[in-house]
C-alpha positions in Angstrom: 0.0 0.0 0.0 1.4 3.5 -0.6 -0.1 6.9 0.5 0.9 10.3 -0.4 0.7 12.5 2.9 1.3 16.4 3.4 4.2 16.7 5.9 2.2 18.1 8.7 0.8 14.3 8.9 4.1 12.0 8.6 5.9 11.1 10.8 9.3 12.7 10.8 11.5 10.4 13.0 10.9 7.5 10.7 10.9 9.4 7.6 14.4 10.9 8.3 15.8 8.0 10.0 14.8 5.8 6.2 16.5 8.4 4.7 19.6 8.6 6.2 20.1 4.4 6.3 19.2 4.3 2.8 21.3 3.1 -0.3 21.3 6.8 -1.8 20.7 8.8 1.2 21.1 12.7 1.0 20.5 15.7 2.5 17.9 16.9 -0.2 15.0 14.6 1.4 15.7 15.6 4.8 12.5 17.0 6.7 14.1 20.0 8.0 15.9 20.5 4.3 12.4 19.7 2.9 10.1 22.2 5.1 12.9 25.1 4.3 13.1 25.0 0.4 9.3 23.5 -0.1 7.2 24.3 3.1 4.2 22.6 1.2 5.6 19.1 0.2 3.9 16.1 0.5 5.5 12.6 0.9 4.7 8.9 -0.9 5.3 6.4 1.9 5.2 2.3 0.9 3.8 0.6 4.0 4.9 1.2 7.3 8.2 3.3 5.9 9.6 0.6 3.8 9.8 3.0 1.0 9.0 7.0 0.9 9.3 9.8 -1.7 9.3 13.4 -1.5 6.9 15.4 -3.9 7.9 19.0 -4.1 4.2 20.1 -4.4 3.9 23.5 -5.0 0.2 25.6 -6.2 -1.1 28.2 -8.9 -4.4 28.5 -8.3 -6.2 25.2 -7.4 -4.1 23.6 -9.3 -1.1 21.4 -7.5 1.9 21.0 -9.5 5.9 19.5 -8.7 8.5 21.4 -9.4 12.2 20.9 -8.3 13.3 23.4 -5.7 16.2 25.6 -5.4 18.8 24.0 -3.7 18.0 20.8 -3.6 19.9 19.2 -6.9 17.5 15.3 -6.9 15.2 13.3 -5.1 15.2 9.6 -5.0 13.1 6.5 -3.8 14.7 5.9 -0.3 14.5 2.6 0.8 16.6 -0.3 2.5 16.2 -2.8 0.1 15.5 -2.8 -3.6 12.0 -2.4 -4.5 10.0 -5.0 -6.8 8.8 -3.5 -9.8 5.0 -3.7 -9.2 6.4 -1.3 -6.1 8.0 1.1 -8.3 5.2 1.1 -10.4 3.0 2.6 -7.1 5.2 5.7 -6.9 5.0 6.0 -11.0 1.5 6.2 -10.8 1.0 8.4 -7.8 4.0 11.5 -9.1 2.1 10.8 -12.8 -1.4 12.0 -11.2 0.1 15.6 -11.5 -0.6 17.5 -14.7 3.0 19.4 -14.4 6.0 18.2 -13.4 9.5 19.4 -13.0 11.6 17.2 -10.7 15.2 15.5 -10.6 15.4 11.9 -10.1 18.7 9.8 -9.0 17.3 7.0 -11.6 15.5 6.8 -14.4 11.6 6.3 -13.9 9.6 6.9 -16.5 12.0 6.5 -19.3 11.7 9.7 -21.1 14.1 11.6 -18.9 17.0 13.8 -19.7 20.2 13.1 -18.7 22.4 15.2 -16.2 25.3 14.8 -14.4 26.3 15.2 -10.7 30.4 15.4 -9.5 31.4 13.6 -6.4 34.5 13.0 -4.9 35.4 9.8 -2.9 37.9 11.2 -0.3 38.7 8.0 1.2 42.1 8.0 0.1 45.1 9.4 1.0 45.9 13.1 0.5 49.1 12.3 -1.4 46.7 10.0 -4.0 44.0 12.4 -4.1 46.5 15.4 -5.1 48.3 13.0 -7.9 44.7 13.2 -9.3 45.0 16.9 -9.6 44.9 18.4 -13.1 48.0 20.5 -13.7 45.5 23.2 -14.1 44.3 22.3 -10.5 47.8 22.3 -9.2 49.1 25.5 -10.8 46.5 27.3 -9.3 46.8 25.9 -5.7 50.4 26.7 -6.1 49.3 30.7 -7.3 47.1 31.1 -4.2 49.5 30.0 -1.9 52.0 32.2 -3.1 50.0 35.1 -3.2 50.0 34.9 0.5 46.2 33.4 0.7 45.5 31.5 3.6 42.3 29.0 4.0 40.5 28.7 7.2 37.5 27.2 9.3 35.4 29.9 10.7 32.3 30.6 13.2 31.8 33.3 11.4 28.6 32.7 9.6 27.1 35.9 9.5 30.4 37.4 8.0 30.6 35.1 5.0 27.1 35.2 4.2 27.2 38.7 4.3 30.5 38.6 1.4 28.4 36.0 0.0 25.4 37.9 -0.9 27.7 41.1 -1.9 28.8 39.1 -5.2 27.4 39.5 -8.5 27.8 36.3 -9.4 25.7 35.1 -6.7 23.1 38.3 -6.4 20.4 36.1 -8.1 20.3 34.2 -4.7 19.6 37.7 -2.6 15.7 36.7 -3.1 16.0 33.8 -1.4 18.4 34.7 1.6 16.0 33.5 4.2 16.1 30.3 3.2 19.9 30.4 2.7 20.3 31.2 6.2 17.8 29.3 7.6 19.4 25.9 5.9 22.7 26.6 7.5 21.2 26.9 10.7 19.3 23.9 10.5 21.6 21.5 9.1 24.9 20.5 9.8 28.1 23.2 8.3 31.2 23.7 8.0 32.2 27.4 7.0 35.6 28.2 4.9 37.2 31.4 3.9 40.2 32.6 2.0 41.8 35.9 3.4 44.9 37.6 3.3 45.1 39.6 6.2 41.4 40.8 7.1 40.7 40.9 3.5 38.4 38.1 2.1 39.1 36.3 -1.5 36.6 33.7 -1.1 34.0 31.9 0.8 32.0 28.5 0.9 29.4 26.6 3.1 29.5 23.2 3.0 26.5 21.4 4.3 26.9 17.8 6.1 25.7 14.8 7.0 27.5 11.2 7.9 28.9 10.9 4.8 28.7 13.5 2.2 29.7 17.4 2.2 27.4 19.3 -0.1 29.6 22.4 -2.2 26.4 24.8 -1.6 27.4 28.2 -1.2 30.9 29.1 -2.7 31.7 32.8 -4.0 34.5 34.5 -4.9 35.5 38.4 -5.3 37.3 39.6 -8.6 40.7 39.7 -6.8 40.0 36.2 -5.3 39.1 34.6 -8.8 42.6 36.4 -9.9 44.3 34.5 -7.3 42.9 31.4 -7.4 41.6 31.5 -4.0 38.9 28.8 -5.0 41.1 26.4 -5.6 43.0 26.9 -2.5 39.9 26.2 -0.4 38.6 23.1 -2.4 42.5 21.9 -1.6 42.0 22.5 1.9 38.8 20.6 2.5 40.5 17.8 0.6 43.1 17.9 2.4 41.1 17.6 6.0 39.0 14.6 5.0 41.6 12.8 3.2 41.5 8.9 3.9 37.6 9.7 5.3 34.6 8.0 4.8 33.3 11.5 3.1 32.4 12.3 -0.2 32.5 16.1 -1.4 29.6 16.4 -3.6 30.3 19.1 -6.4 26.6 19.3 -7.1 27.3 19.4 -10.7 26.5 22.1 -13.5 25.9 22.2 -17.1 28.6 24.8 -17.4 31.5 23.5 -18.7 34.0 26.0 -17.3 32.4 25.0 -14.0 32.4 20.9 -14.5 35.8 21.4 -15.6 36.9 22.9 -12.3 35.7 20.1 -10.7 37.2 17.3 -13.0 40.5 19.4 -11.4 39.6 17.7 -8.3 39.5 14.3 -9.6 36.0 14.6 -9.2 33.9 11.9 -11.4 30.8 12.5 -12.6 27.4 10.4 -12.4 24.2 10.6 -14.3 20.7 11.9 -12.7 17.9 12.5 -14.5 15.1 15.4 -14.9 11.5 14.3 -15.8 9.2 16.6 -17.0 5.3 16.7 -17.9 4.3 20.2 -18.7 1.1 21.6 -19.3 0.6 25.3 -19.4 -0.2 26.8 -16.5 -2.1 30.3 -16.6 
């Protein structure tokens, strides 16, 4: 039996423990993560919690429609065990009763989606064989930061980075959705970074965490700090903390190819997810 419920009725201990004992758990399908980028979703549970999907559910009129939200890069079945097909086929039906749809899946569903790619990197292994995976590119440009005098480091210092954060223009198409930003970072798990010389900033990043997996969220860098390389000097230094972890720094991907190329630097490897969509207009 499967039912779709909206969150204010499931029960969010045993959705979020399935989640994070799962084959491909994430942060994405967390309920804190969940209520903060998509305060309306809904959730497909199989049985007692054997098996549970989020639906980003959002409205336009009375019409209720998925869409993938900000932040949140795929969605997956999460489960313990591998589901039969006549299982799968419950959650097919119940995401197909929605006229629209614009979601991200881990696997392929329906068989009609597009193909995307996500960057991941193991860190399991030592620093010394992580770095030997290094483009040259990647190494020249660690070497530049460090001597330009840039130093990486941890900080408390939320409220500061966010603040340099949300100064960029590369990132001032996020200024709309700053509450959510900060609320995420206060909710989940982080780990703060910034590249300085002196009291001067070249670059920040939030990383968000769970057990097993750093998510590259919310990086920006000032003119200055892309001159300098100050990016790659604080990618180098996370690597460099987690080496021969259990951790996997999740690039998030991106369909630019300067960008997916800075993260091949890494040794990052790249693996397929796939957006669905079912459209109709919506006035």
């Amino acid at each position: 039996m499967i039912r779709r419920l909206h969150n204010s009725a499931i029960d969010k201990q045993k959705w979020d423990a399935l989640v994070q004992c799962s084959h491909c758990a994430d942060v994405y399908a967390l309920s804190t993560f969940l209520t903060i980028v998509c305060p309306d979703w809904h959730g497909l549970i199989l049985n007692d919690y054997e098996a549970v999907m989020p639906l980003p559910v959002k409205r336009k009129l009375c019409l209720k429609y998925l869409v993938q939200p900000i932040f949140s890069q795929q969605y997956s079945i999460y489960s313990q065990r591998l589901l039969l097909p006549n299982e799968l086929n419950l959650f097919r039906t119940e995401i197909l009763k929605f006229k629209s749809i614009r979601i991200n899946l881990s696997m392929p569903l329906f068989g009609s989606e597009k193909q995307r790619w996500n960057y991941t990197l193991d860190l399991s292994k030592s620093y010394a064989d992580l770095v030997s995976a290094y483009s040259e590119n990647a190494r020249r440009n660690c070497k530049k930061a460090q001597e330009n005098n840039l130093e990486c480091v941890q900080t408390n210092s939320v409220d500061s980075v966010l603040q340099f954060f949300f100064t960029m223009d590369e990132q001032k198409n996020y200024t709309q959705h700053e509450k959510q930003i900060i609320s995420l970072v206060n909710a989940c798990e982080s780990e703060v970074y910034e590249v300085r010389r002196g009291e001067e900033k070249y670059a920040v990043a939030i990383f968000l965490k769970t057990n097993s997996r750093l998510y590259y969220l919310f990086p920006a860098s000032s003119v200055l700090g892309k001159k300098y390389s100050a990016m790659f000097l604080l990618i180098d230094t996370l690597i460099r903390k987690y080496a021969g972890s259990n951790m996997i720094l999740d690039f998030e991907g991106s369909e630019i190819d300067g960008v997916r190329r800075f993260y091949e630097g890494f040794g990052a490897v790249g693996k397929p997810y796939y957006f669905f969509e079912k459209q109709i207009l919506l006035l």
